[in-house]
N, C-alpha and C positions, 0 to 999 in steps of 0.2 A: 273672174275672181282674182287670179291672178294677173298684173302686169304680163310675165313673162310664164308661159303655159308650161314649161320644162318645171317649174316647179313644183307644180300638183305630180307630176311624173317621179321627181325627185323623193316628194313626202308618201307616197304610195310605195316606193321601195324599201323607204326606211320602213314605212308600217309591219311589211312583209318578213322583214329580220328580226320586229319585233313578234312574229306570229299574230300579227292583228291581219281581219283581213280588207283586202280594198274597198269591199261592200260594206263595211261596215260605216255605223252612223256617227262617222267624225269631222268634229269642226274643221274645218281645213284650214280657216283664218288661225284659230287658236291653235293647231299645232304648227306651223309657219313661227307662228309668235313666239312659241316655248323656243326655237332653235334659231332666236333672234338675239345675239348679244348687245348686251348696253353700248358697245363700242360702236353697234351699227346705228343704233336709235338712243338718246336720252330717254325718250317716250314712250315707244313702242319697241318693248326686250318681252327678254323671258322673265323679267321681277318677279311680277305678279301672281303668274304663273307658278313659280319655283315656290313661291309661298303658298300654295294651296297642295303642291305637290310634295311637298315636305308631310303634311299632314296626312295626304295620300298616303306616302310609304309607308309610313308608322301604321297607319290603321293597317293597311295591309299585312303588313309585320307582324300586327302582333293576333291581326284573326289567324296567321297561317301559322303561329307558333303555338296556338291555344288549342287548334284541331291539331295540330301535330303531338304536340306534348304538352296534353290536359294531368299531366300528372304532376306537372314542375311546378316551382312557387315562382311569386310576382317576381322574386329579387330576379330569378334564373333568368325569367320571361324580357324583362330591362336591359339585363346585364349583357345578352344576347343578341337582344336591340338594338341597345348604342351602338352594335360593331354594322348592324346588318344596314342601319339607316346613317352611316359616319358617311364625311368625302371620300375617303379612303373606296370604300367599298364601293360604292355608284358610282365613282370614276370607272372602276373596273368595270361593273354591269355597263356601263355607258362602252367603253372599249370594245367587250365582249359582242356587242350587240350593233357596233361598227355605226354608232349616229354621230363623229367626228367630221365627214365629210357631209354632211347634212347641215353641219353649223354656220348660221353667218355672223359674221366673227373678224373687228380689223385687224389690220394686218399688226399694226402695235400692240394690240391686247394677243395675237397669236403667237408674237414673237413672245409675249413673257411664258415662259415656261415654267419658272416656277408656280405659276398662277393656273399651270392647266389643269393639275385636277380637279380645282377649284370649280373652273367655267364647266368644265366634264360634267361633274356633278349635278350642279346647279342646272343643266340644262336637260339632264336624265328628268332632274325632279321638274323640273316645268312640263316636259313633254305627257308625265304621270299626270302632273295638274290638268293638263288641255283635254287627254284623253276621258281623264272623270267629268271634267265641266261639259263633256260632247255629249255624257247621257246622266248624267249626276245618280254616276251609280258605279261598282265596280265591276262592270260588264267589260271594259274594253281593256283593262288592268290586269287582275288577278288570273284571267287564262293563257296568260302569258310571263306572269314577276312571278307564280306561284313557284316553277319549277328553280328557276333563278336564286329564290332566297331561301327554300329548301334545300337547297346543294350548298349553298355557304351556314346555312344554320348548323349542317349538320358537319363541317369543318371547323367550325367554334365549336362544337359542342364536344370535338372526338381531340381537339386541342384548344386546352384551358388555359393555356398560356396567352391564346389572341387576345382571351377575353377580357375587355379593357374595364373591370368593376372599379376603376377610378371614376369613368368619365357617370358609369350608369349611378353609381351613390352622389355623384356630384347634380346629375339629374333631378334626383331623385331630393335632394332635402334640399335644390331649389323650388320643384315644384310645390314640397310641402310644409318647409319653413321659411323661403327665400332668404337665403343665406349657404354659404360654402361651407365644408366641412375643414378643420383644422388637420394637418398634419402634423406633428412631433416627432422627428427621427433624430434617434442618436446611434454613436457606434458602439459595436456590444465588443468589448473589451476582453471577455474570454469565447469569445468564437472559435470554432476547431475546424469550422471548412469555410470554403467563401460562400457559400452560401447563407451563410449565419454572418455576414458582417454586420449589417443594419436592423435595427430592432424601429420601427413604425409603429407610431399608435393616431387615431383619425380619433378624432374628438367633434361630437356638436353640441351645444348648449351646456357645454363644462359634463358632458358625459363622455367616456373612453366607448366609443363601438366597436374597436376592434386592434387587435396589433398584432403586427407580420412581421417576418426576417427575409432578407434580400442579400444580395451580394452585391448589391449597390442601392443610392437613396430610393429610386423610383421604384425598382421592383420589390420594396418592404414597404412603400410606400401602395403598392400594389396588391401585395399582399394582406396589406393591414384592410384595405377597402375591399377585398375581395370576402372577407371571415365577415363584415361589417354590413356588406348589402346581403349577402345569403341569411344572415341573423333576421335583417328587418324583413327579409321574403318569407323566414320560418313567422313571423309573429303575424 
């Protein structure tokens, strides 16, 4: 199967850190593939892969935030999302879960380091893709990302400040107007703390959905999107 037999040896260790276990029924080509950077292959990467595994997370995501908290609205449900399914965050699960020395990876694309959380990421999310395409089901997945994005849901949720309702309203009135939301900030002239310096209002379709105060652009700008996506989750 393999060229070089150390390999099966090597992807059977990583499985284990993931809590999958070595009897289980997984592609072994297709997880090889997930932890194959473009750098090593034009052809043969994780692309494809990361693209199926992107879809993965999110479904995952959002069945384990609807049994966990069937009492929230959609906006909560998104807003929650965007952080749990961002690079930022599968970087880390990808760290956490030590499949860095598992990656093949040149040594050029390894030197950019700005670029690593990126590859991180992207190779969590293939390795989720390989895994569902082994039994096209979430059997090899969710008894192992369940505990993982339950422990970070509930760090977004116990600090509101992580949560990025920029990125989730920008999702959001892509997917259902395809178009970006407007932001308007100006400086509020009688402010009395810095927290009140900037006044943000997010605009779509010549409508105001919401306006926030910051003590600087992005966090009113934050604010304004955060009053804005929790409105359209109440409706």
């Amino acid at each position: 199967m393999f060229a070089d037999p150390r390999r099966k040896k090597q992807l059977q260790t990583m499985l284990l850190k993931l809590g999958v276990p070595t009897t289980a029924a997984v592609n072994w080509k297709l997880l090889d593939l997930a932890l194959t950077h473009p750098s090593i292959s034009t052809t043969h990467n994780y692309e494809q892969l990361e693209f199926v595994g992107d879809a993965v997370i999110r479904l995952a995501t959002a069945e384990l935030l609807l049994e966990t908290y069937p009492q929230e609205t959609v906006g909560e449900f998104a807003a929650i999302r965007s952080i749990l399914v961002s690079d930022r965050l599968l970087a880390e699960l990808a760290e956490t879960y030590g499949i860095e020395p598992y990656l093949l990876i040149g040594k050029n694309a390894m030197g950019n380091i700005a670029g690593r959380q990126s590859w991180l990421a992207d190779a969590f999310e293939a390795i989720l893709g390989a895994l569902y395409l082994s039994t096209n089901n979430m059997d090899l997945v969710r008894p192992w990302l369940d505990e993982a994005l339950l422990d970070k849901a509930i760090e977004v949720k116990n600090d509101p400040a992580r949560q990025n309702y920029k990125d989730a309203l920008q999702e959001w009135t892509q997917s259902k107007y395809k178009v970006l939301p407007e932001y308007r900030v100006r400086e509020n002239k009688s402010f009395s703390s810095p927290g009140d310096r900037f006044i943000a209002e997010v605009w779509l379709q010549n409508r105001c959905l919401g306006t926030g105060k910051g003590r600087s652009k992005k966090s009113s700008e934050q604010a304004a999107a955060k009053i804005a996506f929790l409105a359209i989750g109440e409706q």
